[in-house]
N, C-alpha and C positions, 0 to 999 in steps of 0.2 A: 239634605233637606232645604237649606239656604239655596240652593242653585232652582229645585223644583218650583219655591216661591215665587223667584225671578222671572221662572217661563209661565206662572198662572196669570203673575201680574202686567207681563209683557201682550202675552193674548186673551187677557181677561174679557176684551170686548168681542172675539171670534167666539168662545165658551157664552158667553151674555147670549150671545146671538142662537146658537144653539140651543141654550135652557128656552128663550121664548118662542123659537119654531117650533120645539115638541111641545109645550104648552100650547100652541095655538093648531096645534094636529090635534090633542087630546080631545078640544074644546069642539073640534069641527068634525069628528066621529060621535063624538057623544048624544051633541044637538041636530047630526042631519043624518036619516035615514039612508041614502042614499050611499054618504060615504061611510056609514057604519058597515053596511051591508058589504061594500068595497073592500073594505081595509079586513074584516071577517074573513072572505070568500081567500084572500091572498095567504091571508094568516095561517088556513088550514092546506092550502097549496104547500107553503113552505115547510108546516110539518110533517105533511104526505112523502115531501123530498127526502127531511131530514130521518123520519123513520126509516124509508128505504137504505138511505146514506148507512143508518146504524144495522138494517137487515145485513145487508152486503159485507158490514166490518165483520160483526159475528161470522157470518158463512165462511170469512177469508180464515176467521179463527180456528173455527171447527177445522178447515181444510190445511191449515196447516200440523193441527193434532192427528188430521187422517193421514197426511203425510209422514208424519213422525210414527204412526203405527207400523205403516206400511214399509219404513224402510228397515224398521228394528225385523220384521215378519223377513222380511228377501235377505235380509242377514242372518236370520233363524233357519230359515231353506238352505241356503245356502251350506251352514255348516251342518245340517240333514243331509244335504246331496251328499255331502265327501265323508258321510260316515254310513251311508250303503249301496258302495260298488259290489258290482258283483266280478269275480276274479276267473278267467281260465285258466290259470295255473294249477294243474295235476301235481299230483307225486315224482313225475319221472319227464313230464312233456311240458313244457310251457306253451299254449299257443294263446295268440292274439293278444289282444290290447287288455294288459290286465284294470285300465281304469276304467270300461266301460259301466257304464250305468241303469241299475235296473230298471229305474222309473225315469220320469219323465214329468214335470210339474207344467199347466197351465192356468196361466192366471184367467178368472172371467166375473164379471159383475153380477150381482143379485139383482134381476127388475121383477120380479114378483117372486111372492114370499109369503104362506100360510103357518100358521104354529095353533091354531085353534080350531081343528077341525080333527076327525079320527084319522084319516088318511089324507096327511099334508105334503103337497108339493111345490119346490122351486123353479123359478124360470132364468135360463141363465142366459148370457149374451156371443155365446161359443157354440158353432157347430161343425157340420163335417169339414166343413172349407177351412175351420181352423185344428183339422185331424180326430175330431171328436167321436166316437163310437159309444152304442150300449154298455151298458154296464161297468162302465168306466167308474172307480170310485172316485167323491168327493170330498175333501178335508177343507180347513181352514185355519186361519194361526193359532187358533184354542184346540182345535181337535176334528170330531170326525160331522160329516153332515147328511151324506145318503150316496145313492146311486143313479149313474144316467138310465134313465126309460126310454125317453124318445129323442132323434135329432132330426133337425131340419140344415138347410145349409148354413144358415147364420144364428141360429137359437137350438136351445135344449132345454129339455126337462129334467128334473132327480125326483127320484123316489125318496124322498125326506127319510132320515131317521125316524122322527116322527110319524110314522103308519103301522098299519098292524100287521105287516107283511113283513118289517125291516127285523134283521135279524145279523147281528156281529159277531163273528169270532173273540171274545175278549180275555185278556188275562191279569190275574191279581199279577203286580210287577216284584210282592215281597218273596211269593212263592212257586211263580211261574204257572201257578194252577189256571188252566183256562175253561172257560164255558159261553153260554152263551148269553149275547146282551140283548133285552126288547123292551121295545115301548108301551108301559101298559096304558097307553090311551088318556092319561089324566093331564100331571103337569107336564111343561117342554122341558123344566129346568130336571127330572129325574128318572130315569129307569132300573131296568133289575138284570142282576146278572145273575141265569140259572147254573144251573149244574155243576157247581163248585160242593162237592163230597163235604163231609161232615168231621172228617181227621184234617182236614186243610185249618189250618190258625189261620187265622181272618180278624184282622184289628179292623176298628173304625180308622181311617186316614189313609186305609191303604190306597198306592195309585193303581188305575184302572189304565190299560192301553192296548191295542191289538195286538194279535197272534202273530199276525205277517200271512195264515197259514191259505188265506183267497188273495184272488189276483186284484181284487180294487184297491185294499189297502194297505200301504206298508207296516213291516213290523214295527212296532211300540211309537206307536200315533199315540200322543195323551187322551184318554177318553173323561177322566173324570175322580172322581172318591170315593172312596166309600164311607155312607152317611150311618147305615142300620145293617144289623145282622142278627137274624130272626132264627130260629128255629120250632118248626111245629113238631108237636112228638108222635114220635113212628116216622119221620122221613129221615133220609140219607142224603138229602142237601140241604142249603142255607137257603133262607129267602133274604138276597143280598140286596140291598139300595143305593144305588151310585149316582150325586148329583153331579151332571153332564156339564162338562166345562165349555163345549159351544154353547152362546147366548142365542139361540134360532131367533128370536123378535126382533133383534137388531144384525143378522146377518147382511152385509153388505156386497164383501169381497171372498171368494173362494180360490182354490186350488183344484182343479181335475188331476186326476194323478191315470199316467199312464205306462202302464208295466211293457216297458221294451221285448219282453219276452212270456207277452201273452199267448202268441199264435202257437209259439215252437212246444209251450206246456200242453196249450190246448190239444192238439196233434197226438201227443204224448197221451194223454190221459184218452182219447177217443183210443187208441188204439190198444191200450191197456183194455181199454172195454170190450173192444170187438176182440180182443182173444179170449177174454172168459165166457 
């Protein structure tokens, strides 16, 4: 404290000289038009700056929370990928490469995005140049989101969850019962899982995730919970309610999921048909 004294009273007269410049600025904004208007006009310059200055820090903020999502999510895939290879190893023959992989993950960005409309679609940043085909399905690090409709060479469209045409394989994960999942057109946050039989036990909590049993989505994708379980009398299933764990209004970043062995089923099931 004694030393601070030392240095007020050593440049007491530089601080002197200071307090009377701003005193004599105050005096000369306040009585002249001219330089009130000046020292104004500069005033809201500098907080124009300094508001950007604070936009930019926030954004850096956000982006580094998007980064932290992003990498725990490639960490999540990750240990996805290495828990469904699929194996050629028979009973009697080994052939090829038993780590091969069924699917196939592509990252791509959300640049338009409806959740309020009856038949809602995404627009994503991925197309054929980046291997993208129809009917590709689409995930994300909460769960499931729709299917590819259209590609161009650099963009693509999904058929959202969200419409009245989307239709999932789903299954309760306590009892492996499955049925199907749809959007009855109201909220984004819920849908219903039909045709789950009336002897199935069905708790409220139970988790919701895919069959495996189509080629878009992999098996036991999280889809969601179940909230309600209804029954009307005289039917033989539930009227189930499962609040969807994708947030569609803030979808950003997806996953296109591409099944390495769509052609060779495809092939398989035509041919299944043209012998009946």
């Amino acid at each position: 404290m004694r030393n601070l004294w030392l240095f007020f009273l050593r440049y007491y007269a530089f601080f002197l000289f200071l307090a009377l410049e701003a005193f004599a600025i105050v005096l000369m904004v306040n009585n002249n038009s001219y330089h009130s208007a000046s020292y104004f006009n500069s005033a809201n310059n500098i907080s124009a700056e300094l508001f950007e200055y604070v936009s930019d820090a926030r954004s850096f903020v956000n982006l580094q929370s998007l980064n932290d999502s992003l990498s725990k999510e490639n960490a999540r895939l990750r240990n996805l990928l290495l828990s469904s290879p699929y194996s050629n190893k028979v009973n009697r023959v080994y052939v090829g490469d038993s780590t091969m992989r069924r699917y196939t993950y592509i990252e791509a960005k959300v640049i338009n995005n409806s959740v309020n409309k009856r038949n809602n679609y995404i627009t994503l940043d991925r197309g054929s140049l980046h291997g993208i085909r129809e009917k590709m399905g689409v995930i994300c690090g909460d769960g499931i989101v729709g299917t590819i409709k259209d590609v161009s060479e650099h963009f693509c469209t999904v058929i959202s969850f969200l419409h009245k045409d989307s239709k999932i394989s789903a299954q309760l994960n306590s009892s492996k019962e499955y049925g199907s999942l749809v959007w009855e057109g109201r909220n984004p946050k819920f849908a219903s899982l039909k045709d789950i039989p009336t002897h199935v036990k069905v708790k409220i909590g139970d988790s919701v995730s895919t069959t495996g049993f189509s080629q878009k989505f992999p098996k036991e994708v999280f889809i969601g919970r179940v909230i309600r379980c209804d029954l009307n009398s005289g039917d033989n299933f539930y009227n189930i309610e499962v609040a969807l764990s994708t947030n569609f209004p803030t979808l950003r970043y997806v996953y296109i999921v591409e099944d390495n062995f769509a052609e060779e089923l495809k092939k398989l099931e035509v041919k299944e048909v043209e012998n009946d």
